[in-house]
Each structure stands twice: as structure tokens, then as C-alpha cells.
C-alpha positions in Angstrom: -38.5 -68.4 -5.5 -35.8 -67.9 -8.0 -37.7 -64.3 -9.4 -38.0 -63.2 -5.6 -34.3 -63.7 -4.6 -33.7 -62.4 -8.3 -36.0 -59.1 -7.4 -35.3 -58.6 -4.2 -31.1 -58.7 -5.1 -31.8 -56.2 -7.8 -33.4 -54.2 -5.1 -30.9 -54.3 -2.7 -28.5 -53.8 -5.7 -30.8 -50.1 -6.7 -30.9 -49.1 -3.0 -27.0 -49.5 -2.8 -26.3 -47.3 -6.1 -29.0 -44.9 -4.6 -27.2 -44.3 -1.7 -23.8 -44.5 -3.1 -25.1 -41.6 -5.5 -26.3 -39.5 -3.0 -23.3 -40.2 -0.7 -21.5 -38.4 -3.6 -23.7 -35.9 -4.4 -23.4 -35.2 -0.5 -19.7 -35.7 -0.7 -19.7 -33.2 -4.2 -21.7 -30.3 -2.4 -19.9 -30.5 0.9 -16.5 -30.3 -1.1 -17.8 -27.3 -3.3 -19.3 -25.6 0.0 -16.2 -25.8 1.7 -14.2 -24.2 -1.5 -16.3 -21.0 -1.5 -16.0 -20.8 2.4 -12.4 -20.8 1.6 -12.1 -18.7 -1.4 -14.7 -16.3 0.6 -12.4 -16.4 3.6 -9.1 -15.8 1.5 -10.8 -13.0 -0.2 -12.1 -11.4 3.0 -8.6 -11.4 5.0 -7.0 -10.3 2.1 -9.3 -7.4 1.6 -9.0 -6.3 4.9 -5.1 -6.4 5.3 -4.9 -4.7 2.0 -7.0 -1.9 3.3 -5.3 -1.6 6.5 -1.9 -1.1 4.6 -3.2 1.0 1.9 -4.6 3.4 4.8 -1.1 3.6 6.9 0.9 3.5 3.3 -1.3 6.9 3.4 0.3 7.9 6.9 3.8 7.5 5.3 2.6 9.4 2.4 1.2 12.1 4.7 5.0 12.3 6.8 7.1 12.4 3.1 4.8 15.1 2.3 5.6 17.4 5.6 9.1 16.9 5.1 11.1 19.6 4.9 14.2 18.9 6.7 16.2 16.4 8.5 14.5 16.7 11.6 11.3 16.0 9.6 12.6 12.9 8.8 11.8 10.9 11.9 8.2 10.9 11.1 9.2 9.0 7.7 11.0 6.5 9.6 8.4 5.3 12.1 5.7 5.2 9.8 7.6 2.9 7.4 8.9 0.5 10.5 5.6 0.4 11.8 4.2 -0.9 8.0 6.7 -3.1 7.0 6.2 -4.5 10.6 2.2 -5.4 9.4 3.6 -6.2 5.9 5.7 -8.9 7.2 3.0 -10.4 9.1 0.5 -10.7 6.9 3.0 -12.2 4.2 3.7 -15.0 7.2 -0.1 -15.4 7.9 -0.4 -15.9 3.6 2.5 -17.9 3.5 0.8 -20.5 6.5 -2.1 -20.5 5.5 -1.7 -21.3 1.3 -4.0 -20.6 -1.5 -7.8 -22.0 -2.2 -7.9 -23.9 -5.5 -7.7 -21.7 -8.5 -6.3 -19.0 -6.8 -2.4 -19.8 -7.1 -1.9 -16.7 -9.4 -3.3 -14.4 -7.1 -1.8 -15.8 -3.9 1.9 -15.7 -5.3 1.8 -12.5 -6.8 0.0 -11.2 -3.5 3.8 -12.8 -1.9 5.4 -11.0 -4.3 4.1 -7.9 -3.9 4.7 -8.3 -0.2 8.0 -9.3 -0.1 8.9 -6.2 -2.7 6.5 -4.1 -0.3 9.1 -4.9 2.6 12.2 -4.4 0.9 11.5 -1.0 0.0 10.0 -0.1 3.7 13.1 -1.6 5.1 15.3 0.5 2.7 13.2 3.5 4.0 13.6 3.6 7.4 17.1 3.0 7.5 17.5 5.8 5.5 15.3 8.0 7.2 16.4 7.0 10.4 20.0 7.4 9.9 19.4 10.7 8.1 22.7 11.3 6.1 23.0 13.3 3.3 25.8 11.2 2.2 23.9 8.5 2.1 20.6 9.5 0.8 22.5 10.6 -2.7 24.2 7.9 -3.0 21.7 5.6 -3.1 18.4 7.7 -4.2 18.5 5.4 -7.3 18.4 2.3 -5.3 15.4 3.3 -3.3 14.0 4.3 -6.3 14.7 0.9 -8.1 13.2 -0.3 -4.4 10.2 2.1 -5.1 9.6 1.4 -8.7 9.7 -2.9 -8.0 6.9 -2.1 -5.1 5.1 -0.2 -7.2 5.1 -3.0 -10.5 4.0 -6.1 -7.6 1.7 -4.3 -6.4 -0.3 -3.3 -9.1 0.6 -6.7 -10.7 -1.3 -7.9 -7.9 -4.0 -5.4 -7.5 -4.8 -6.3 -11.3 -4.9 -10.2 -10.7 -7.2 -10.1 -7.5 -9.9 -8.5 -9.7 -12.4 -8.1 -6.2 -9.7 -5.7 -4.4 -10.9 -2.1 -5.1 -8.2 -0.3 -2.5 -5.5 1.6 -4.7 -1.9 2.0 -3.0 -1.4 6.6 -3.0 1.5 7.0 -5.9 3.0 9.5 -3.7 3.9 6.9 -1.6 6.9 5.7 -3.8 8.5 8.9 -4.2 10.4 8.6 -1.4 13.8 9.0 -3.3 13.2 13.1 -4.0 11.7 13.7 -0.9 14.8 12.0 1.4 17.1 13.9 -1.4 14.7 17.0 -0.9 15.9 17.6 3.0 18.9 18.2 2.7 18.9 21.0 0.1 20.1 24.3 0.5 17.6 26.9 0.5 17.4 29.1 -2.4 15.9 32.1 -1.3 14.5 33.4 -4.8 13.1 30.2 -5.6 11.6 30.1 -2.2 9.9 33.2 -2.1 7.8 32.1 -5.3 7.4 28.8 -3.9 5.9 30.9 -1.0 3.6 32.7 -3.2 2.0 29.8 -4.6 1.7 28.6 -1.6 -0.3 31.1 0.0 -2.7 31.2 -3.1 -3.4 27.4 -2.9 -3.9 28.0 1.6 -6.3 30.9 1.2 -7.6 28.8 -1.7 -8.2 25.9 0.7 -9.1 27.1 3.7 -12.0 29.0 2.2 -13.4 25.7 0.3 -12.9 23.9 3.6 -13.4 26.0 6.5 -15.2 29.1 5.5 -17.5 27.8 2.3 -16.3 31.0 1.1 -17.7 31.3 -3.0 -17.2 35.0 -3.3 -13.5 34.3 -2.8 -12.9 31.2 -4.7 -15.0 32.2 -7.5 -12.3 35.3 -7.8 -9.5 33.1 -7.6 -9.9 31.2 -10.8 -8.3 31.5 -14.1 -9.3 32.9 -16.8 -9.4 29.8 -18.5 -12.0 28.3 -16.3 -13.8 31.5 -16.2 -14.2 31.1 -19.8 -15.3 27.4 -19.8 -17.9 28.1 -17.1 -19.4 31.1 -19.3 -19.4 28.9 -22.5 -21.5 26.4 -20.6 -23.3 28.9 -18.6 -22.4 27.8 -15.4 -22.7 31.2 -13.1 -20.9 30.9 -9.7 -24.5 30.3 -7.8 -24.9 27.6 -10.0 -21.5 26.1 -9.5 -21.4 26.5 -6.3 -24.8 24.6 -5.3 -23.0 21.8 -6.8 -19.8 21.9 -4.7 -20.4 19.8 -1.7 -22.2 17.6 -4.0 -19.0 17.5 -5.9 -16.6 16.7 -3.3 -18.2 13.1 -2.3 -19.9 11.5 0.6 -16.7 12.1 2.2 -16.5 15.8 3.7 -13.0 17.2 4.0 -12.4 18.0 7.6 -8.4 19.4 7.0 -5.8 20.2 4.6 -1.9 20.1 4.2 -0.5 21.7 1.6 3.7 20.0 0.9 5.8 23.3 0.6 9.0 20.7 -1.1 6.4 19.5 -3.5 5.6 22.7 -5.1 7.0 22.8 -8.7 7.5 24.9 -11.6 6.5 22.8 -15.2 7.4 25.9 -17.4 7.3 30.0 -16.4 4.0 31.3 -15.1 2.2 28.0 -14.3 2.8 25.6 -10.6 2.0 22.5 -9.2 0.9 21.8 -5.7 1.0 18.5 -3.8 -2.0 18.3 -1.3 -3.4 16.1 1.0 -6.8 16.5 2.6 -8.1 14.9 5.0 -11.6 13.5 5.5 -14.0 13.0 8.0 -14.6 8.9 6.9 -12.1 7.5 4.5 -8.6 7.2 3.2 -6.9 11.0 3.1 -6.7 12.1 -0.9 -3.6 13.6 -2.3 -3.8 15.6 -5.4 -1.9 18.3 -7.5 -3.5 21.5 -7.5 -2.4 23.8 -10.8 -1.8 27.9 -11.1 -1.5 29.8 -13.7 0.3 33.5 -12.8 -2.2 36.0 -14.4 -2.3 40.1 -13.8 0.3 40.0 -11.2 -1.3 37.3 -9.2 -1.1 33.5 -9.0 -4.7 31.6 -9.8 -5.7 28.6 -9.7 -6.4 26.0 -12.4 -7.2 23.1 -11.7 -8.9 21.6 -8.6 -9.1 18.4 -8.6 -11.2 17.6 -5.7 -14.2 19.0 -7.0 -13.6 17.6 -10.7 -11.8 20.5 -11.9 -8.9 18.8 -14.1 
């Protein structure tokens, strides 16, 4: 009787651990379950807001760029109020709602970058909305300081959340010139070669975008490229079946082409600041070179199509 009661505790004693082992297992698996649901939803929320701001960041981009007086600067000011109004919400929804486990870092410099987001937008709008010269040179270098403490969260941020792939436009923090930038005087010789270059880059455009035009592009290159595409004997049927090909899955359904962002580096060579838009996507924004060559300004570079 003594072995029974002896075998039939150390039974009952096996079944307990048994179950008190799988009760933890249970217990472990749930727990790690619910951590990945969490980290997956942190990640997904914070991809998504991050893409929606990126995209109207872009919109506020795409008003600086038209800028090209005062009047111009209404525009500015509704797109940043209507940002830092999302920014501010999705700081409070982050701020509610904490951080999953291991994911502290990311979480407070996602606040950071935020908060530094929102100070700069707030800085914006006022001045764009108030619209005084005065004002706007005053203070350029504390927008800019505004600008430049964005820019540093953000990527700090950016870096840290290593699954975020959307990229902030770096236009979008050049505010500062482009506030300053309205109010100048004209300058009517400097004009009428900023009007030049303009031209070249809008006949440039509008035959690669409306009018798949090659004859005309291929005339309006430099020699430079000319010379590159001959030493790798790249003929202009050639270069041009890859075009479309070159441009991305995204195809560019309009341009603008920033008349206050046209510069001159050094004589006989410009930059452009464009912005195209697409048919799905965030708008791109790059700087278009000419060289002036035989009396006529050519282009350079085009970016869009790889051209650097």
C-alpha cells in the first residue's frame, strides 16, 4: 500500500509540473505573440503617418517652390497649418499610446522629431501668413535654425526606425530663402537670363513629358553628354528606347519648373529646381543643370532619367 500511495503521489506530483510547464509555455508564447502584434502594430501606424506627412511635406514643398511673391505666400501658409495640425496628432496618438518593448529608442526619437517637426511648421505659417518683409529678414536665421533642428530629428529618426523607407523632400526646409525670396526687388538683367534658362528647361520638359519628342531633346544636350554617349556608343534611338524604362514605374503626368530657384554656380552654367508630378507616387523634385554653349543654353544633367 505504501508503494501505491508512494506512486500514485509521484504521479499526481509529474501531472502537476506537466501542466504547470505547459501553463508557461502557454503563458511564454501568448506573451511573445502579443509583443510582435504590438511591435507589428507600432510599426504599421507609424509607417503610415510617416507616409502621409512625407506626401503633404511634398504639398508645402510644391507651394515654396511657386513662390514668387507675397501674394504667393498664402499657399505656404495653409499647407504648413494643415501639417503641423496632423503632426500634432499623431505626436498625441504616440504619446497615449507608448512604446512596445525594445523599441524606446525609436519611440522617443520619433517624439522628438515630432515635436521639432511642429515648431518649425508653426514658425512657418506665421510667417507666411503674416507676410512681412520686416519680419521674414529678421528672423530668416531662426527659421532656419527651426529648419535645420527638423531636418537633424528627423533623419535621427528615420535612421533608428531602420523599416521606414519614406524620405522627408530636402526642399522642404528651405523655407528661410524662399520667404526672404518674395520680397525681392526685381532685377531685370538677372531676370531676363533667369528667363532664358527657363524656357530651355520648359521646352526641355514638355517635350520629355507631353510630346515624347527625341528629335528635340536629343538636340538639346551638351556637348559633354554628346560626347559620353558617343564614347559608349549610345545613338539617340538607342537612348531613347530606354527612356520610359528610365523614368520608373511611375509615369510623369506634369511639371513645374521654380522660376526663384533658378541659380547661377559660376558664368555659363545654371541650376533649376523642378518638381514633377506623377501619375502614382510622391511628386520628385530635382535640379536640372545647363551649360550655355554656341549662343544657347543646354542642358546637362537630367536627373530623372539618370543623367547626373
Amino acid at each position: 500500500m505504501r508503494d501505491g500511495g508512494w506512486k500514485s503521489t509521484t504521479l499526481i506530483v509529474l501531472i502537476s509540473v506537466v501542466v504547470v510547464a505547459a501553463a508557461a509555455v502557454g503563458l511564454f508564447w501568448w506573451r511573445a505573440n502579443a509583443h510582435a502584434d504590438r511591435v507589428n502594430e507600432y510599426k504599421s501606424k507609424t509607417t503610415a503617418a510617416w507616409n502621409s506627412i512625407t506626401g503633404k511635406a511634398s504639398v508645402v514643398t510644391a507651394a515654396l517652390m511657386r513662390v514668387t511673391n507675397p501674394d504667393d505666400l498664402s499657399a505656404v501658409a495653409a499647407g504648413a497649418t494643415a501639417l503641423k495640425k496632423e503632426v500634432d496628432s499623431t505626436s498625441a496618438s504616440l504619446k497615449s499610446s507608448g512604446s512596445p518593448a525594445g523599441y524606446k529608442d525609436e519611440v522617443d526619437k520619433e517624439t522628438a522629431a515630432l515635436d521639432s517637426l511642429s515648431r518649425y511648421l508653426d514658425m512657418l505659417s506665421q510667417f507666411a501668413s503674416k507676410a512681412d518683409s520686416a519680419e521674414v529678414v529678421s528672423n530668416r536665421a531662426l527659421i532656419e535654425d527651426r529648419a535645420r533642428e527638423a531636418q537633424d530629428d528627423i533623419n535621427d529618426f528615420l535612421t533608428a526606425a531602420k523599416w521606414m523607407t519614406t524620405k522627408m523632400p530636402g526642399d522642404f526646409y528651405q523655407s528661410g530663402q524662399t520667404l526672404q525670396a518674395a520680397f525681392q526687388p526685381p532685377n531685370p538683367a538677372l531676370e531676363a537670363d533667369k528667363q532664358a534658362v527657363y524656357d530651355t528647361v520648359n521646352t526641355f520638359m514638355n517635350a520629355d513629358i507631353f510630346h515624347q519628342n527625341t528629335d528635340l531633346l536629343w538636340s538639346m544636350l551638351t556637348n559633354r553628354l554628346h560626347t559620353g554617349f558617343a564614347y559608349f556608343n549610345v545613338t539617340k534611338d538607342k537612348l531613347m528606347e530606354g527612356w520610359t524604362k528610365a523614368w520608373g514605374e511611375h509615369k510623369p503626368v506634369s511639371y513645374y519648373i521654380s522660376k526663384t530657384r533658378i541659380d547661377f554656380p559660376s558664368p555659363g552654367n545654371a541650376t533649376v529646381k523642378t518638381f514633377v508630378y506623377l501619375e502614382h507616387g510622391t511628386p520628385r523634385i530635382e535640379d536640372i543643370r545647363l551649360v550655355y554653349e554656341g549662343g544657347v543654353w543646354r542642358i546637362d544633367s537630367y536627373p530623372y532619367v539618370g543623367w547626373l
